[in-house]
C-alpha positions as CSV (number, residue, x, y, z in Angstrom):
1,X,1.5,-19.1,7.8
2,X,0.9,-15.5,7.2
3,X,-2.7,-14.6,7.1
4,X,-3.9,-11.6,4.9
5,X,-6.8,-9.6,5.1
6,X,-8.3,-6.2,3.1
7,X,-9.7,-4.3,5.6
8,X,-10.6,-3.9,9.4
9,X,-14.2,-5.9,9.0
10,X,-12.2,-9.3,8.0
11,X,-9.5,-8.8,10.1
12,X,-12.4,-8.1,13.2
13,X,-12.6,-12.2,12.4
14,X,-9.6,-13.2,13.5
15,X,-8.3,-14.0,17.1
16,X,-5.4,-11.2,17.4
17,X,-6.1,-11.0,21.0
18,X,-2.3,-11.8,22.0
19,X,0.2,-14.3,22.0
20,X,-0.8,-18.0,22.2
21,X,-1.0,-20.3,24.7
22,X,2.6,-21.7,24.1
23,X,3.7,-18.5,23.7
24,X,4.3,-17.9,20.2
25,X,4.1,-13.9,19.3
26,X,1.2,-13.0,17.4
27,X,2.1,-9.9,15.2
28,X,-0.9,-7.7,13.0
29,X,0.6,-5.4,10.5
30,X,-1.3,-2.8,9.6
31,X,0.2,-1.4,5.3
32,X,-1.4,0.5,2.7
33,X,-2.2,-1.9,-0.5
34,X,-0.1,-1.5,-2.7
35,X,2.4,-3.0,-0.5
36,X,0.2,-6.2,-0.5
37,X,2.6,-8.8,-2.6
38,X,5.5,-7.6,-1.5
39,X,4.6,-7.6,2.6
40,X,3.2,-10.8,2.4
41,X,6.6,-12.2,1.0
42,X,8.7,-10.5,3.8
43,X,6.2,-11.9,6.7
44,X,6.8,-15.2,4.7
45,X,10.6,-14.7,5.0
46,X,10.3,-13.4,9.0
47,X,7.9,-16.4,10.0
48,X,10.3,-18.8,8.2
49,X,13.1,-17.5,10.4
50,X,11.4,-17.5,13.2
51,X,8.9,-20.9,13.0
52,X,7.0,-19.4,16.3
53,X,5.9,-15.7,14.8
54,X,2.3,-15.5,13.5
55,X,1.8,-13.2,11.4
56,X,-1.3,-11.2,10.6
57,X,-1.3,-8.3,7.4
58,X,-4.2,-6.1,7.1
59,X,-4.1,-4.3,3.9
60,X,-6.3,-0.7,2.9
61,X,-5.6,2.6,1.8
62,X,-3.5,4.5,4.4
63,X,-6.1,7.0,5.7
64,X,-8.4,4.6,6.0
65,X,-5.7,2.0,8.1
66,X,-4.8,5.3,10.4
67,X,-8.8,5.1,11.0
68,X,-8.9,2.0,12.0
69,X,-6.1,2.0,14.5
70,X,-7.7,5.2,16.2
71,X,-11.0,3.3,16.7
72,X,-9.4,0.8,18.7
73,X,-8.3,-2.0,15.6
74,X,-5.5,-4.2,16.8
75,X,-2.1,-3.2,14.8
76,X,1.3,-3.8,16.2
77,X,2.7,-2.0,12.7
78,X,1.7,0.7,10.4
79,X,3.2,1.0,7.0
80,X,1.9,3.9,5.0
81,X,2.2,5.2,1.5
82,X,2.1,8.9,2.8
83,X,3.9,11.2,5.4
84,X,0.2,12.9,5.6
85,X,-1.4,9.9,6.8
86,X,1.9,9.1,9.2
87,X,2.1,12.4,10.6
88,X,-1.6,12.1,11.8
89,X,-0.8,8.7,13.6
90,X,1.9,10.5,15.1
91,X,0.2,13.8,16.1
92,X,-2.9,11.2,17.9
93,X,-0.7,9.3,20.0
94,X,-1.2,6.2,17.7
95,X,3.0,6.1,17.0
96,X,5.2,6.7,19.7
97,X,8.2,6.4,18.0
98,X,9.9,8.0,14.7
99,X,8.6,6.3,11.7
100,X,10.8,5.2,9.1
101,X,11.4,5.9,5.1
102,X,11.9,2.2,3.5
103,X,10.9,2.6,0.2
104,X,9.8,4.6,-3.0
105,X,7.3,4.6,-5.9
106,X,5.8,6.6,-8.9
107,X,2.2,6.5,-10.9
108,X,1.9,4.9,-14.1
109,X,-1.3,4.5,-16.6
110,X,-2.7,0.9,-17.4
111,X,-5.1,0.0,-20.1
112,X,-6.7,-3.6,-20.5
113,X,-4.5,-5.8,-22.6
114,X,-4.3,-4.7,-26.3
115,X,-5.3,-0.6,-25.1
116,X,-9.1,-0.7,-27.3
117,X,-9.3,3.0,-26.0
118,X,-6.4,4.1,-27.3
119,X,-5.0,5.8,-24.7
120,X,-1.5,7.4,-25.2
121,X,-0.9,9.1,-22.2
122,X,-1.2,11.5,-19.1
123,X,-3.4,13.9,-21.6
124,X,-6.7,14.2,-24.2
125,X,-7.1,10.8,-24.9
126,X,-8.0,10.3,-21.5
127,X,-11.0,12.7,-22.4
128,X,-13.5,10.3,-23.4
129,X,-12.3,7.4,-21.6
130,X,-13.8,5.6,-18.5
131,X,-10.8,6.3,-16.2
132,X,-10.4,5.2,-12.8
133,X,-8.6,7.0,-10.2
134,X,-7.9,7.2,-6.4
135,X,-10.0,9.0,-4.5
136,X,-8.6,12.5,-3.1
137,X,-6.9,12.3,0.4
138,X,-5.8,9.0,-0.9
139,X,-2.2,8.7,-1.3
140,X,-2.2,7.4,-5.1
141,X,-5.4,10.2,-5.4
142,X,-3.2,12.7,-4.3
143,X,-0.4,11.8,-6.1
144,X,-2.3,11.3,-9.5
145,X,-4.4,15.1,-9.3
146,X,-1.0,17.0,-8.6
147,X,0.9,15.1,-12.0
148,X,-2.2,16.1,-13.9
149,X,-1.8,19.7,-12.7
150,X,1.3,19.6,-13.5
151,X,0.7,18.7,-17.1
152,X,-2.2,20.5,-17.5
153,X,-4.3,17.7,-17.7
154,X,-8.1,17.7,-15.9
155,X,-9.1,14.5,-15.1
156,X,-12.8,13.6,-15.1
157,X,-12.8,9.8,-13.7
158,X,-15.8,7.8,-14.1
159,X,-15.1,6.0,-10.5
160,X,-12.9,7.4,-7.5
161,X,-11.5,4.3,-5.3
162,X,-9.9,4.1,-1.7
163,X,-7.2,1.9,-2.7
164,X,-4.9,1.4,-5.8
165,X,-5.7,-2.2,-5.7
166,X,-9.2,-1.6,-6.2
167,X,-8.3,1.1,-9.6
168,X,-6.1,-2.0,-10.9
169,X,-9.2,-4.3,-10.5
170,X,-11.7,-2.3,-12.4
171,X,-8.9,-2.3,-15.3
172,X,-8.4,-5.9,-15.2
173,X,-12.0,-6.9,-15.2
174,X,-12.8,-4.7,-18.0
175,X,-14.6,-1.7,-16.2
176,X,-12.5,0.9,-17.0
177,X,-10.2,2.0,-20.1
178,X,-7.6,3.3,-18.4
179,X,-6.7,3.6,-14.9
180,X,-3.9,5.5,-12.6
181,X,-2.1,3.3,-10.2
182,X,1.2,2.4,-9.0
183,X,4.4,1.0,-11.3
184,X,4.4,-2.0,-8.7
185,X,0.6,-2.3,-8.9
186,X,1.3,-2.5,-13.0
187,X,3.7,-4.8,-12.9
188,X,2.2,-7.5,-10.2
189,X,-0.6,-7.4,-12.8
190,X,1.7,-9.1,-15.5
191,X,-0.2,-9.7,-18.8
192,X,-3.4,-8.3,-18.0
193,X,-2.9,-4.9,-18.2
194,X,-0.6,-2.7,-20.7
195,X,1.4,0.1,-19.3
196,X,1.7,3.8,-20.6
197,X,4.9,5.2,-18.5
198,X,4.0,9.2,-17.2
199,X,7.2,10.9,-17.5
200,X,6.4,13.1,-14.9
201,X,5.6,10.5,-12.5
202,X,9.6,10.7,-10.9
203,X,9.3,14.3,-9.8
204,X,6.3,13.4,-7.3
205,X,7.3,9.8,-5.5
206,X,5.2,8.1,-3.2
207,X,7.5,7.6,0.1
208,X,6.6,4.8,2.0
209,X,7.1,4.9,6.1
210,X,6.7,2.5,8.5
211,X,6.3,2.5,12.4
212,X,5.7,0.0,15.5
213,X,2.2,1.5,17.0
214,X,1.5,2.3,20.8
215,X,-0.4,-1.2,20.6
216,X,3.1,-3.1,19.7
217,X,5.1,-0.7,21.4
218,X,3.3,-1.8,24.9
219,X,2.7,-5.3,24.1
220,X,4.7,-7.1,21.7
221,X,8.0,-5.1,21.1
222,X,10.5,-7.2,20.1
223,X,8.3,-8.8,17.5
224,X,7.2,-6.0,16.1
225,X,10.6,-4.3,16.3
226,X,11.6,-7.2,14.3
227,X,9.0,-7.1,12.0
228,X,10.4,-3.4,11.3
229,X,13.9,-4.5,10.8
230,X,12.9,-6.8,8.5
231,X,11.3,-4.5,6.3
232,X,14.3,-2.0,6.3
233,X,17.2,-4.2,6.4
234,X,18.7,-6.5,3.8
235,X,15.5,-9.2,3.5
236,X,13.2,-6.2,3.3
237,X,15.0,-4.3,0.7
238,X,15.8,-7.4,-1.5
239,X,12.0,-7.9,-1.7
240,X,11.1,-4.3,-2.2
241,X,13.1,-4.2,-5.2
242,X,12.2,-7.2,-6.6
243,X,8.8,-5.7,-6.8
244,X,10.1,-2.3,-8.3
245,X,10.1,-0.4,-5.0
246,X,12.6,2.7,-5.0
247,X,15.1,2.3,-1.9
248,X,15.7,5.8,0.0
């Protein structure tokens, strides 16, 4: 059964030393958050394939994942929601290989059911709200300032989170009015939120990459190869979409 985690401090709780003693490959995936529901499905669909796979999915925003790997965490596969945070694991060493487009995405608004702040868009109604936001150097942060530049739009957010699950939570629960995540993010959420589409949103898509690590590469490379394959080929993309990923 896949086993998922938020972050390296969980995961530092689980045996991901290596393969088991009847061999069985032991895989940790490394993939920036908002790729939670739809990861989770395709290790369901690879450890259903293959009965013997175990495997592990970390999720956190993608800076913070490249982090993690460079301190020593133990990820076979790193899926990121931005070439920035890619390129780095490639310039330290941290990728060997060239990492791989596999899906799309674009920003929308969410309100609490029923929208009690009124919002109406990427503009002055978000003035007075209590909006919630990515932090900068965060791929949905980054994403969110340059649309609002774009419109001409300054955002003042009342919170700043380091991952887009976290902005979807504090508009769930009632802490914010409004807050700027992904379209996948807004629609795993179902009922409890409201959407507010940002026309925009199209001309600045988040491009999703994925890679085996050094770690995998020298260790477990078939499984992680396969891991990869999954992700980009027919299972992968089937799943993807059915979460409202883009396909390159």
């Amino acid at each position: 059964m896949v086993a998922a985690t938020v972050g390296v401090s969980l995961l530092a709780g689980c045996a991901v030393g290596g393969d088991d003693d009847e061999g069985s490959p032991r895989l940790t995936v490394f993939a920036a958050s908002s790729l939670t529901s739809a990861f989770t499905r395709i290790a369901d669909e690879v450890e259903r394939d293959d009965p013997r796979m175990q495997i592990r999915l970390s999720f956190d925003g993608s800076p913070g994942l490249v982090d993690q790997i460079a301190a020593g965490a133990p990820a076979d596969v790193y899926a990121s929601a931005d070439s920035r945070s890619m390129d780095r694991a490639v310039a330290e060493g941290l990728i060997p290989g060239a990492p791989v487009e596999f899906a799309t995405n674009v920003l929308t608004l969410v309100t609490p059911p029923g929208n009690p702040a009124g919002i109406t868009g990427l503009d002055r109604s978000l003035a007075d709200a209590r909006l919630v936001v990515c932090a900068e150097g965060v791929p949905c942060g980054d994403a969110a300032r340059a649309l609002a530049g774009a419109t001409g739009v300054q955002l003042r957010p009342v919170s700043e989170e380091s991952k887009v699950t976290d902005v979807l939570g504090k508009v769930t629960s009632g802490e914010a009015d409004a807050g700027i995540v992904y379209l996948t993010d807004a629609r795993s959420a179902g009922d409890k939120v409201e959407q507010i589409a940002i026309p925009t949103a199209s001309s600045a898509p988040t491009r999703y990459q994925i890679a085996v690590t050094h770690r995998g590469e020298a260790d477990r490379a078939d499984a992680a190869r396969r891991f990869v394959d999954a992700v980009t080929g027919p299972v992968g993309r089937t799943v993807l979409s059915d979460h409202g990923f883009g396909l390159p």
